[in-house]
PQR file of N, CA, C, O and H, with PARSE charges and radii, in Angstrom:
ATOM      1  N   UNK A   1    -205.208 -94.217  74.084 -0.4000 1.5000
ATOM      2  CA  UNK A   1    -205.487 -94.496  72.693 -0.0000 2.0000
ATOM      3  C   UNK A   1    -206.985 -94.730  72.515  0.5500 1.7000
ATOM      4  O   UNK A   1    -207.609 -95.272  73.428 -0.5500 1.4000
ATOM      5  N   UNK A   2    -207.487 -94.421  71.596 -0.4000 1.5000
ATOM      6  CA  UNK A   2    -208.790 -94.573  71.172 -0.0000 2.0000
ATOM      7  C   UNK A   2    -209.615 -95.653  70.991  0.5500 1.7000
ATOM      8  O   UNK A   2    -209.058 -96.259  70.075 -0.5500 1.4000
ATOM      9  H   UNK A   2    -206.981 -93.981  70.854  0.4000 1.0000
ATOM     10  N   UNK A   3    -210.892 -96.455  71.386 -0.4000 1.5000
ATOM     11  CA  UNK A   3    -211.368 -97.242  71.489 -0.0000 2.0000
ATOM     12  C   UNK A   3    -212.103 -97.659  69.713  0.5500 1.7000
ATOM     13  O   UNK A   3    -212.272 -96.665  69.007 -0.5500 1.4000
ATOM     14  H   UNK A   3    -211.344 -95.962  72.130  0.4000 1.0000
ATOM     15  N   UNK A   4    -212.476 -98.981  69.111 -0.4000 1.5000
ATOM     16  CA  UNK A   4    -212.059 -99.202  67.888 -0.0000 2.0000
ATOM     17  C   UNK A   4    -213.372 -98.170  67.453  0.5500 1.7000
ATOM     18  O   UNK A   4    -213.378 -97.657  66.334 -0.5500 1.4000
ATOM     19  H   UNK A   4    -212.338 -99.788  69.684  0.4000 1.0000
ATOM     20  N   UNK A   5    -214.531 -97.900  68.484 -0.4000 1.5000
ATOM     21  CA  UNK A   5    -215.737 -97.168  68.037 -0.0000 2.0000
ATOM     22  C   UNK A   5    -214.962 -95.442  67.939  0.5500 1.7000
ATOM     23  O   UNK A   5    -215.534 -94.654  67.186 -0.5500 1.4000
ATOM     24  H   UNK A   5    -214.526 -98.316  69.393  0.4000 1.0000
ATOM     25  N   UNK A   6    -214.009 -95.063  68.516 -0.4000 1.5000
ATOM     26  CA  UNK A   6    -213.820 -93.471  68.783 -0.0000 2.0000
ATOM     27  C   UNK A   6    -213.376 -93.886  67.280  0.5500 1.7000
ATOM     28  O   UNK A   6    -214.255 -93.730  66.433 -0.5500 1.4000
ATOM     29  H   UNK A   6    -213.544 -95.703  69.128  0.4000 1.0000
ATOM     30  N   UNK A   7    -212.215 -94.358  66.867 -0.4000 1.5000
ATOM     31  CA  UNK A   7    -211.569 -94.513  65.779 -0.0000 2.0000
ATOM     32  C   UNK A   7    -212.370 -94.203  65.010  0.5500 1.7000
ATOM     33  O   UNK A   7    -212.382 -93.009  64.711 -0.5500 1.4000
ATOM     34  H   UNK A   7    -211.501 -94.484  67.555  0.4000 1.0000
ATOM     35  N   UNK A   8    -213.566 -95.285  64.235 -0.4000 1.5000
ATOM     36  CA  UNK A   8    -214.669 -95.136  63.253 -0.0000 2.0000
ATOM     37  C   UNK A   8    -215.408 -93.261  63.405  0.5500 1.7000
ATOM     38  O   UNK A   8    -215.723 -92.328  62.667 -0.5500 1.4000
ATOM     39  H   UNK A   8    -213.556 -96.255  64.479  0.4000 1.0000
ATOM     40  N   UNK A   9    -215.377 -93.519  64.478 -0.4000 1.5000
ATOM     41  CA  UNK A   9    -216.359 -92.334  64.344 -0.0000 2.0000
ATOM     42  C   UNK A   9    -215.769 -90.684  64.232  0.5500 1.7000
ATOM     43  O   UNK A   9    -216.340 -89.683  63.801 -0.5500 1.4000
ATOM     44  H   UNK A   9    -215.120 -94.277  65.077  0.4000 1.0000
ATOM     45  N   UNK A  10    -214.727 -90.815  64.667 -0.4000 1.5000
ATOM     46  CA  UNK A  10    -213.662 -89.646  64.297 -0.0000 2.0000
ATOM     47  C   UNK A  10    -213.225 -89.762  63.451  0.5500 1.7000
ATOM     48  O   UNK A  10    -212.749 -88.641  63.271 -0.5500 1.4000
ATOM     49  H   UNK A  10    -214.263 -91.629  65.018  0.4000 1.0000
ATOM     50  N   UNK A  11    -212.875 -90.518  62.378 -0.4000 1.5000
ATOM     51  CA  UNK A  11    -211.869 -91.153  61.157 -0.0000 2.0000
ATOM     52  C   UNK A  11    -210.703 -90.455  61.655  0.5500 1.7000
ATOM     53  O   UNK A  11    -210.213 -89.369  61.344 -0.5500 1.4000
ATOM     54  H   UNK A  11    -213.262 -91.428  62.524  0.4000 1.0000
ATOM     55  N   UNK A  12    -210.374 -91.338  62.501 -0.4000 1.5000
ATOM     56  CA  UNK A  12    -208.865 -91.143  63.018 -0.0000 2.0000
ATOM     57  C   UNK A  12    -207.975 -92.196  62.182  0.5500 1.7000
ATOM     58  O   UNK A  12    -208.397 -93.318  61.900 -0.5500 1.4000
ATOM     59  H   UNK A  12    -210.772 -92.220  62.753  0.4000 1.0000
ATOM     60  N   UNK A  13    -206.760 -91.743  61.834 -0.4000 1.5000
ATOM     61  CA  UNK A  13    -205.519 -92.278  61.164 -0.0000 2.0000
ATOM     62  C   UNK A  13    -205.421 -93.175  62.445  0.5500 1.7000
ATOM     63  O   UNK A  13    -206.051 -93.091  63.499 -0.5500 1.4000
ATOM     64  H   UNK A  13    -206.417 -90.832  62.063  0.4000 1.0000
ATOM     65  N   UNK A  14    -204.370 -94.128  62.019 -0.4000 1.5000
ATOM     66  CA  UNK A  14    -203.925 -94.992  62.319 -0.0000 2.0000
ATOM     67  C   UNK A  14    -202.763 -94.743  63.381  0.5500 1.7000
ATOM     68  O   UNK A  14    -201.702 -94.316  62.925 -0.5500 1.4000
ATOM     69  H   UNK A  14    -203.858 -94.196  61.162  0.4000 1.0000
ATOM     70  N   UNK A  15    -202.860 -94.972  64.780 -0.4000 1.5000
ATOM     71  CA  UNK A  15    -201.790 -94.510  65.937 -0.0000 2.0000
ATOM     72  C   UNK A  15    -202.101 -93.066  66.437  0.5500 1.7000
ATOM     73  O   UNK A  15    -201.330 -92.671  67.311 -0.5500 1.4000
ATOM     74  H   UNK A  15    -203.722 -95.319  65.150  0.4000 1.0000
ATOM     75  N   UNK A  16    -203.414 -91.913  65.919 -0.4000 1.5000
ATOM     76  CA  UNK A  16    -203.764 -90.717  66.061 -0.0000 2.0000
ATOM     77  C   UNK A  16    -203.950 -90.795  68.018  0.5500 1.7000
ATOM     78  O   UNK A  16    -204.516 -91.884  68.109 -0.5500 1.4000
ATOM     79  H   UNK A  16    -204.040 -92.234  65.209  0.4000 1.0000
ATOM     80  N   UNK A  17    -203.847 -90.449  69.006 -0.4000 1.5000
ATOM     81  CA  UNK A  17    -204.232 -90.682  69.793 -0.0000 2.0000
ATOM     82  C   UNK A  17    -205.135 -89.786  70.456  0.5500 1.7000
ATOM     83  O   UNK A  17    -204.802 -88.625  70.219 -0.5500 1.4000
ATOM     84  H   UNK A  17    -203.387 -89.564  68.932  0.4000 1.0000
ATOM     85  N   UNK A  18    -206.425 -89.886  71.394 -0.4000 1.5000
ATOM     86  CA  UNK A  18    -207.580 -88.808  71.560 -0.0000 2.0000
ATOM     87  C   UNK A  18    -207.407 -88.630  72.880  0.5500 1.7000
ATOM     88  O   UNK A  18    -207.121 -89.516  73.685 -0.5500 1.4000
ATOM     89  H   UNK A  18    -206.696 -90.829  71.586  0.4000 1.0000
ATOM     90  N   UNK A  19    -207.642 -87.062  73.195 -0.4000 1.5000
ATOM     91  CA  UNK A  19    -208.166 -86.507  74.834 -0.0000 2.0000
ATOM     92  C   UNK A  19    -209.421 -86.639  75.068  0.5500 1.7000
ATOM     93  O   UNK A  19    -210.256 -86.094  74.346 -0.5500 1.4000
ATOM     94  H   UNK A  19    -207.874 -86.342  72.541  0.4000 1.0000
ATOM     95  N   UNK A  20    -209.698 -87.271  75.956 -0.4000 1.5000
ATOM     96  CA  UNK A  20    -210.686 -87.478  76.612 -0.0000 2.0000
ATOM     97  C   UNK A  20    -210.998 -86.183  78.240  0.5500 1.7000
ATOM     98  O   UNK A  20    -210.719 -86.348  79.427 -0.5500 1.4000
ATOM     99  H   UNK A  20    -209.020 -87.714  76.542  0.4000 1.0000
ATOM    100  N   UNK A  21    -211.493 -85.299  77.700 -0.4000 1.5000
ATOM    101  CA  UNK A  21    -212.468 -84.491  78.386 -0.0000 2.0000
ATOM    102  C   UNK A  21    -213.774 -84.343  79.373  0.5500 1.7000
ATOM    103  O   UNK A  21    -214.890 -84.037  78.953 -0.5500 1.4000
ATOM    104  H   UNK A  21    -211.719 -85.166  76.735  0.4000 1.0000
ATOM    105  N   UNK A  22    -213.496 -84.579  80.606 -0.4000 1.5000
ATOM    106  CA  UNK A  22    -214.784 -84.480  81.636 -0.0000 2.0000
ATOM    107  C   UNK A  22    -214.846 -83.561  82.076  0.5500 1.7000
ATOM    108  O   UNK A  22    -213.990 -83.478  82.957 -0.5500 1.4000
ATOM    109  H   UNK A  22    -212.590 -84.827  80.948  0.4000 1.0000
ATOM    110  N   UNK A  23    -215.551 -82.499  81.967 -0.4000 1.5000
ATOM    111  CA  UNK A  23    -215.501 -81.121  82.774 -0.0000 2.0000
ATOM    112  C   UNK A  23    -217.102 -81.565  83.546  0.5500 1.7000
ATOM    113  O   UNK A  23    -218.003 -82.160  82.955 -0.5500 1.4000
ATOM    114  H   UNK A  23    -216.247 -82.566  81.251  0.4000 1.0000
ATOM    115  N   UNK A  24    -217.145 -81.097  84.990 -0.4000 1.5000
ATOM    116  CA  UNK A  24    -218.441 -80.937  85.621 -0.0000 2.0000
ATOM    117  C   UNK A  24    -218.541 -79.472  85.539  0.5500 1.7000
ATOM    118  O   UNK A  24    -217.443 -78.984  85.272 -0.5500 1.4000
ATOM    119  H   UNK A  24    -216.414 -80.613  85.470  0.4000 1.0000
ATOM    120  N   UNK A  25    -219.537 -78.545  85.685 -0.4000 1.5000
ATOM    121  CA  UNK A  25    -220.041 -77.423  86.304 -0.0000 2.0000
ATOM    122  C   UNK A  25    -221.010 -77.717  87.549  0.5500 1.7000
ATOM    123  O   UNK A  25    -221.713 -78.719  87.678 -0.5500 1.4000
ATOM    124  H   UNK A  25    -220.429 -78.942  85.902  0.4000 1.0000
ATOM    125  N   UNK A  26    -220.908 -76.680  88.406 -0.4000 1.5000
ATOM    126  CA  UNK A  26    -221.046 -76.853  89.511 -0.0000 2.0000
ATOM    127  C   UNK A  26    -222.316 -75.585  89.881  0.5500 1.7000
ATOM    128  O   UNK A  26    -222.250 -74.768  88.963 -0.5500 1.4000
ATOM    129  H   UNK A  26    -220.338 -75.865  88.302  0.4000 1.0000
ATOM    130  N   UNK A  27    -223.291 -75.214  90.779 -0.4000 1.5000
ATOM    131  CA  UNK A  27    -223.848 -74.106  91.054 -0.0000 2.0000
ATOM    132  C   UNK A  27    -223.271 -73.290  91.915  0.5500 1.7000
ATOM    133  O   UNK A  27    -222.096 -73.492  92.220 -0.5500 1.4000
ATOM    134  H   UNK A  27    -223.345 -75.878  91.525  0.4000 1.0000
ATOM    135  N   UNK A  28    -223.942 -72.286  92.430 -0.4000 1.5000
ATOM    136  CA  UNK A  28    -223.273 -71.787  93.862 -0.0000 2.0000
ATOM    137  C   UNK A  28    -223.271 -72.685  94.779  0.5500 1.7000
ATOM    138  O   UNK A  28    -222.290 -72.689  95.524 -0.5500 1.4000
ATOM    139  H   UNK A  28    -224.897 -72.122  92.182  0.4000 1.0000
ATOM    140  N   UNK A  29    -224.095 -73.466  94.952 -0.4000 1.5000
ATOM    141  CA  UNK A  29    -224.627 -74.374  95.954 -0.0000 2.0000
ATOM    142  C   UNK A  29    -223.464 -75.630  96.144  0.5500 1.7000
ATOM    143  O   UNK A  29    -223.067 -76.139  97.192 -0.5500 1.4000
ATOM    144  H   UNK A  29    -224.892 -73.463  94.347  0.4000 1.0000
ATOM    145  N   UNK A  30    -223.039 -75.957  94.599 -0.4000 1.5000
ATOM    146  CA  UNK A  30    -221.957 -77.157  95.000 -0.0000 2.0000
ATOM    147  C   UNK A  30    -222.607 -78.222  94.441  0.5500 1.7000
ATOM    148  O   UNK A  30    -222.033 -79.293  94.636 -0.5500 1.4000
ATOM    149  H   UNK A  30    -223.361 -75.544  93.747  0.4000 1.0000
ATOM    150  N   UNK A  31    -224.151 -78.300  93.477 -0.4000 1.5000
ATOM    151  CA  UNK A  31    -224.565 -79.513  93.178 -0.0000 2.0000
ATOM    152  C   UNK A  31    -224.250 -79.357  91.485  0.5500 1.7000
ATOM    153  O   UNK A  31    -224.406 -78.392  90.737 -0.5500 1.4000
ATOM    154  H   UNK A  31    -224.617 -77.430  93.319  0.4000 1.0000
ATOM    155  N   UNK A  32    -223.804 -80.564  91.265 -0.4000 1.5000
ATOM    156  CA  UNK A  32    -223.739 -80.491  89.230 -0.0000 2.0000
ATOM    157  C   UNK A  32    -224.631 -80.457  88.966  0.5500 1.7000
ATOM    158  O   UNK A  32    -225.588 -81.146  89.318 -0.5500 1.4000
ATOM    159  H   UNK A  32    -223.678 -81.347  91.873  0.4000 1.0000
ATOM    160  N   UNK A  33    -224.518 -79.265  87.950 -0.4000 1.5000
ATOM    161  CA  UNK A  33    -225.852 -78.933  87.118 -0.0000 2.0000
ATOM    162  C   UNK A  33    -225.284 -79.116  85.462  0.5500 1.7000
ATOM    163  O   UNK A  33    -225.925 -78.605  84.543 -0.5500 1.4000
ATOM    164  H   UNK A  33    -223.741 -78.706  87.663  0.4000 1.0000
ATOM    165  N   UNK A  34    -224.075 -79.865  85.223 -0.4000 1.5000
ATOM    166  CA  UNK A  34    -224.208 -79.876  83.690 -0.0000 2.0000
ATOM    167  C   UNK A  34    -222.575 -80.876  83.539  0.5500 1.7000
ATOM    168  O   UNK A  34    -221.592 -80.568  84.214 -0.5500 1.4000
ATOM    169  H   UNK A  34    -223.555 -80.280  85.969  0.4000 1.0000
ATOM    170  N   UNK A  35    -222.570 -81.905  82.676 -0.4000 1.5000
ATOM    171  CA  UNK A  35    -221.572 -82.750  82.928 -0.0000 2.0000
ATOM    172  C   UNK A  35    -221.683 -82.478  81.249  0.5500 1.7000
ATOM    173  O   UNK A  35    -222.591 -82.425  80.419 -0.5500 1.4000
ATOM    174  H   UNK A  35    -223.368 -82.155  82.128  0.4000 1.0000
ATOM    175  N   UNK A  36    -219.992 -82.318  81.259 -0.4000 1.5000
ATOM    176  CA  UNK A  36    -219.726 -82.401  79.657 -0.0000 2.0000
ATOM    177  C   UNK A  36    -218.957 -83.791  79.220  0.5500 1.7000
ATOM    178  O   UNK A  36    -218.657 -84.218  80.334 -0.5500 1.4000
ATOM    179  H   UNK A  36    -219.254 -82.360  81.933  0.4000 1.0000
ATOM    180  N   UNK A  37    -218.481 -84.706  78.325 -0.4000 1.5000
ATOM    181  CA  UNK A  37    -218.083 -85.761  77.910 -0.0000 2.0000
ATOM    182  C   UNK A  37    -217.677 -85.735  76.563  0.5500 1.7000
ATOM    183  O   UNK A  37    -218.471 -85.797  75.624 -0.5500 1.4000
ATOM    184  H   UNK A  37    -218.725 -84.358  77.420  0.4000 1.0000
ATOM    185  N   UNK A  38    -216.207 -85.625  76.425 -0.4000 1.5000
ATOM    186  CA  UNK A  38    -215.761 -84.794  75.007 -0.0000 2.0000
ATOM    187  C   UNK A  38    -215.004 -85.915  74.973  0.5500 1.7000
ATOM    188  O   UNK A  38    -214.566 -86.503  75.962 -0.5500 1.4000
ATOM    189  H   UNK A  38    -215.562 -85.574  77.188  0.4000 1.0000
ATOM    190  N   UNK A  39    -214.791 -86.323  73.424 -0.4000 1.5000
ATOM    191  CA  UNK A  39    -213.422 -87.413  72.556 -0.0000 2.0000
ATOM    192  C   UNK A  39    -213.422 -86.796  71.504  0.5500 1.7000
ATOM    193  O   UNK A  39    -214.163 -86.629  70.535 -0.5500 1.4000
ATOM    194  H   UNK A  39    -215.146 -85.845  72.621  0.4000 1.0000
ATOM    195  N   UNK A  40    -211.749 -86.252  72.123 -0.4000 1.5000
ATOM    196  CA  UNK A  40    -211.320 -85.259  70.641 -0.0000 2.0000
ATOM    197  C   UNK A  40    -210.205 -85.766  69.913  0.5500 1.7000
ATOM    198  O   UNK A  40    -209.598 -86.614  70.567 -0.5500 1.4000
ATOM    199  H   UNK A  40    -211.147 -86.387  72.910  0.4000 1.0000
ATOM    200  N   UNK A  41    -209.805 -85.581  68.977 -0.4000 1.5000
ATOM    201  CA  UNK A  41    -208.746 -86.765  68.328 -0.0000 2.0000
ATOM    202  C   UNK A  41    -207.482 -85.626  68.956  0.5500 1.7000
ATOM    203  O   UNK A  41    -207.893 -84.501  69.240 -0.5500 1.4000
ATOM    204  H   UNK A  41    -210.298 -84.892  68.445  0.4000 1.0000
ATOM    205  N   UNK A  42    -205.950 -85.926  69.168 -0.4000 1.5000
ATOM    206  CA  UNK A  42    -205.492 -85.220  70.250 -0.0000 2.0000
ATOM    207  C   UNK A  42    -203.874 -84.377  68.982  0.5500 1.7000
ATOM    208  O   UNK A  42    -202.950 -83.587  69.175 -0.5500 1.4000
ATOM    209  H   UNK A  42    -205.617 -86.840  68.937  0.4000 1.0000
ATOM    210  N   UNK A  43    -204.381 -85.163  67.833 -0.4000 1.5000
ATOM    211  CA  UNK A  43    -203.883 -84.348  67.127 -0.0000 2.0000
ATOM    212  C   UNK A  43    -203.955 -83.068  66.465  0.5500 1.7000
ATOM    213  O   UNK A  43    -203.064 -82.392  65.952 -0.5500 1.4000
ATOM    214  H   UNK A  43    -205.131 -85.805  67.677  0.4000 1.0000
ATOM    215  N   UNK A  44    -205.213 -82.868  66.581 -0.4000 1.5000
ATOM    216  CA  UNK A  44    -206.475 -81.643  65.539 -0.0000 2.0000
ATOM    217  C   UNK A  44    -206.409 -80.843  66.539  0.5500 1.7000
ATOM    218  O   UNK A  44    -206.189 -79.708  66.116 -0.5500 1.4000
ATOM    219  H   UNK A  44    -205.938 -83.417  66.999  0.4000 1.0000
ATOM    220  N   UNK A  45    -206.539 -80.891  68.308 -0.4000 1.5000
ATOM    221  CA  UNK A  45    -207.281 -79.802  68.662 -0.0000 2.0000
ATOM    222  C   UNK A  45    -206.034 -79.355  70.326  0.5500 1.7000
ATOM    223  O   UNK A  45    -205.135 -80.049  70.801 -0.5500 1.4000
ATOM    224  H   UNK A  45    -206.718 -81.813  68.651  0.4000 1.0000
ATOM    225  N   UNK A  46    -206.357 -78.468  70.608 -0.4000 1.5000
ATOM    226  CA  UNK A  46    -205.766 -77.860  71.706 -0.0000 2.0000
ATOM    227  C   UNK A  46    -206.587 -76.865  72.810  0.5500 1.7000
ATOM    228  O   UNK A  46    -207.118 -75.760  72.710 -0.5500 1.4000
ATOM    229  H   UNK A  46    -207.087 -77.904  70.222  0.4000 1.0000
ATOM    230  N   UNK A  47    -206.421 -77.777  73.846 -0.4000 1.5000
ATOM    231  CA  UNK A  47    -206.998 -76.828  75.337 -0.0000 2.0000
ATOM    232  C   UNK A  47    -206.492 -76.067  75.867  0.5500 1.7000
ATOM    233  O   UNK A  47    -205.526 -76.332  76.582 -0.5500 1.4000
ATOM    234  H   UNK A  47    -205.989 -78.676  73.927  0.4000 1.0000
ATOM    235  N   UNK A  48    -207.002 -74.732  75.695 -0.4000 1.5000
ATOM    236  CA  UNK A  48    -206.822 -73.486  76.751 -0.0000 2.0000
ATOM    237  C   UNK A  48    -207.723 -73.210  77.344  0.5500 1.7000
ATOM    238  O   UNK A  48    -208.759 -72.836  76.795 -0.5500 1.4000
ATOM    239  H   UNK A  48    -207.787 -74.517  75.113  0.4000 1.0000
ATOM    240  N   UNK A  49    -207.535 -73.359  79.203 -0.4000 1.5000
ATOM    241  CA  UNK A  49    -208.685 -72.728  79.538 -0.0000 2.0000
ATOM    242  C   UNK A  49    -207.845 -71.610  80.701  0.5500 1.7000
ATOM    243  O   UNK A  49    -206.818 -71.774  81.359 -0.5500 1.4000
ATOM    244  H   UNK A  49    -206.694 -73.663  79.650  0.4000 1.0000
ATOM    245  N   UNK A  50    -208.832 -70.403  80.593 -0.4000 1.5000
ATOM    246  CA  UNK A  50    -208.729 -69.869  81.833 -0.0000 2.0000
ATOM    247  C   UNK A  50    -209.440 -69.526  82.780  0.5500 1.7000
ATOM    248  O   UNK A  50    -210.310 -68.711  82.473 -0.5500 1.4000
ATOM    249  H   UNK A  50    -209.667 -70.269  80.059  0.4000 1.0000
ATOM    250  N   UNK A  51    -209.399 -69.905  84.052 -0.4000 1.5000
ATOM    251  CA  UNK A  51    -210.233 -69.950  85.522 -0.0000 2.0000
ATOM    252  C   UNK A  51    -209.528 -69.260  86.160  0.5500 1.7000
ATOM    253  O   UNK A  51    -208.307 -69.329  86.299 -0.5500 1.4000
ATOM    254  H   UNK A  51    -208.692 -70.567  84.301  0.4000 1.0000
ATOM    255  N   UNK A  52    -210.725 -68.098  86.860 -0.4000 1.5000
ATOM    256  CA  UNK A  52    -210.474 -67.209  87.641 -0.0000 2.0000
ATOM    257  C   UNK A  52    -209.735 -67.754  89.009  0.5500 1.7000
ATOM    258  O   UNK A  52    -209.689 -68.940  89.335 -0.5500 1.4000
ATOM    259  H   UNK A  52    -211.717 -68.043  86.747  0.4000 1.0000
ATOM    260  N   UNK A  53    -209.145 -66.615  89.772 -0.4000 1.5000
ATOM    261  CA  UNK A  53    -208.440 -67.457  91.020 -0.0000 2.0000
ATOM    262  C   UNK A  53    -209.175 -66.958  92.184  0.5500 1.7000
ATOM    263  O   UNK A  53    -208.740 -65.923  92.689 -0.5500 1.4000
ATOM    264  H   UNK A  53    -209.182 -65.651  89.507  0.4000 1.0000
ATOM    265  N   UNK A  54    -210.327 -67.566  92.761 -0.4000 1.5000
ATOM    266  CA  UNK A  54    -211.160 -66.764  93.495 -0.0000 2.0000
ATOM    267  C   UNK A  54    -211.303 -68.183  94.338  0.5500 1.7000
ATOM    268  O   UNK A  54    -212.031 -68.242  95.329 -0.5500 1.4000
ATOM    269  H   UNK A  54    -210.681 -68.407  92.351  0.4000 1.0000
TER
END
């Protein structure tokens, strides 16, 4: 559930509950080169991802 600041700042309804999103990217090398940090309200939105199988 959403913290009382996600609430305000999303104008989330009341009981709405949010995904919380950490994706790293990585180089060839194996060091993070880019950190993402997403709060999405978990009613509005939907994740599809697709990753190669290599």
């Amino acid at each position: 559930m959403p913290a009382p600041a996600e609430v305000k700042t999303l104008r989330l309804a009341s009981g709405v509950p949010v995904i919380h999103l950490i994706r790293t990217a990585y180089d060839t090398e194996g060091r993070a080169v880019e950190v993402c940090d997403t709060v999405m309200s978990a009613d509005a939105n939907v994740l599809s991802y697709q990753l190669p199988a290599t």
